[in-house]
C-alpha positions in Angstrom: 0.0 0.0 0.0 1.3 3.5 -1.5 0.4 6.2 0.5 0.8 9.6 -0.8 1.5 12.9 1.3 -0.1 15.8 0.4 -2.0 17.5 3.1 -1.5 21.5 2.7 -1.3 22.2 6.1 1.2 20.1 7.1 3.1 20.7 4.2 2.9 24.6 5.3 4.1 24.2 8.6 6.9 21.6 7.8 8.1 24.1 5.3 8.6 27.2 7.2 10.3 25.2 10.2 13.3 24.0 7.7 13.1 27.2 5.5 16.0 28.2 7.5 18.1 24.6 8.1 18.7 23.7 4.2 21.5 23.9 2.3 22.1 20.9 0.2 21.0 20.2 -3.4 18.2 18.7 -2.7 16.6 21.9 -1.7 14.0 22.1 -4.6 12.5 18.3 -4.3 9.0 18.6 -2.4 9.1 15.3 -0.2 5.4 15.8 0.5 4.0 15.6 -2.9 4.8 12.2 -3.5 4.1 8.5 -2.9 5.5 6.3 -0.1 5.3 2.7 0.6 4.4 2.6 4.6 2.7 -0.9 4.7 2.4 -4.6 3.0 -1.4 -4.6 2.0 -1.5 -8.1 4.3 -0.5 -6.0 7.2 -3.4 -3.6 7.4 -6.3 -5.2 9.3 -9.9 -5.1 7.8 -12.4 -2.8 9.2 -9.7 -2.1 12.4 -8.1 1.6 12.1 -4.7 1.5 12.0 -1.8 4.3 12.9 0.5 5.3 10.4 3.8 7.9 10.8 5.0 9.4 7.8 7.7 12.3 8.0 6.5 12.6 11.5 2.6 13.0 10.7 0.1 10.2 12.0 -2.3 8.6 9.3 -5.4 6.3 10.2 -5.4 3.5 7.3 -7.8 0.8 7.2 -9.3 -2.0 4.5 -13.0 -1.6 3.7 -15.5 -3.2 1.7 -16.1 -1.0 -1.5 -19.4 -1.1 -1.7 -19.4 -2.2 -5.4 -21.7 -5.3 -6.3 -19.9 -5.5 -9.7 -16.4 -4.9 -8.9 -13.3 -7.1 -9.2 -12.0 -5.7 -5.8 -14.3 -6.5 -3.0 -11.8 -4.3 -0.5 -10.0 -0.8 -0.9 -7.5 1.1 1.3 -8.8 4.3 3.2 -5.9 7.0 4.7 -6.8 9.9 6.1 -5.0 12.4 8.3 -5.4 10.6 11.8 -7.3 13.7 13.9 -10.8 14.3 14.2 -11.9 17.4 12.5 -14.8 18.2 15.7 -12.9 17.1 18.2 -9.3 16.7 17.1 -8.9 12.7 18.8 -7.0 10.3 16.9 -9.2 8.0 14.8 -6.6 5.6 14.9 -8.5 4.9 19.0 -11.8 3.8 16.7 -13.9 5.3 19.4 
């Protein structure tokens, strides 16, 4: 499973606190706008949220029935940032 970073305001705040620390050549590559492996597919439980750290950002990913009658894939992969936007908890609890 492939998960790609891309949430704005993370990127936002991950940029302006190493504005000031780089100085190598690889100052111009964006590390949050593309796709990293982070788990084996068999790994991720069905229906049971699971925490995930990327680049020091927690991710709630979880298997989950499509919902599809005529598809070939009866499961897909869900990630979402793991914080509740009403009450900011981590969905990765499944409360």
């Amino acid at each position: 499973f492939l998960l790609k970073v891309m949430s704005k305001d993370v990127q936002t705040s991950l940029n302006s606190e190493t504005e000031n620390l780089r100085s190598s050549p690889f100052d111009k590559f964006d590390y949050m706008d593309h796709w990293y492996p982070v788990a084996w597919l068999r790994d991720i439980p069905f229906k049971k949220p699971t925490k995930i750290t990327v680049f020091d950002v927690d991710y709630v990913v979880s298997r989950v029935d499509n919902g599809k009658v005529d598809s070939d894939e009866e499961e897909e992969v869900i990630a979402v940032v793991d914080r509740c936007p009403h009450k900011s908890a981590a969905l990765s609890e499944g409360r």
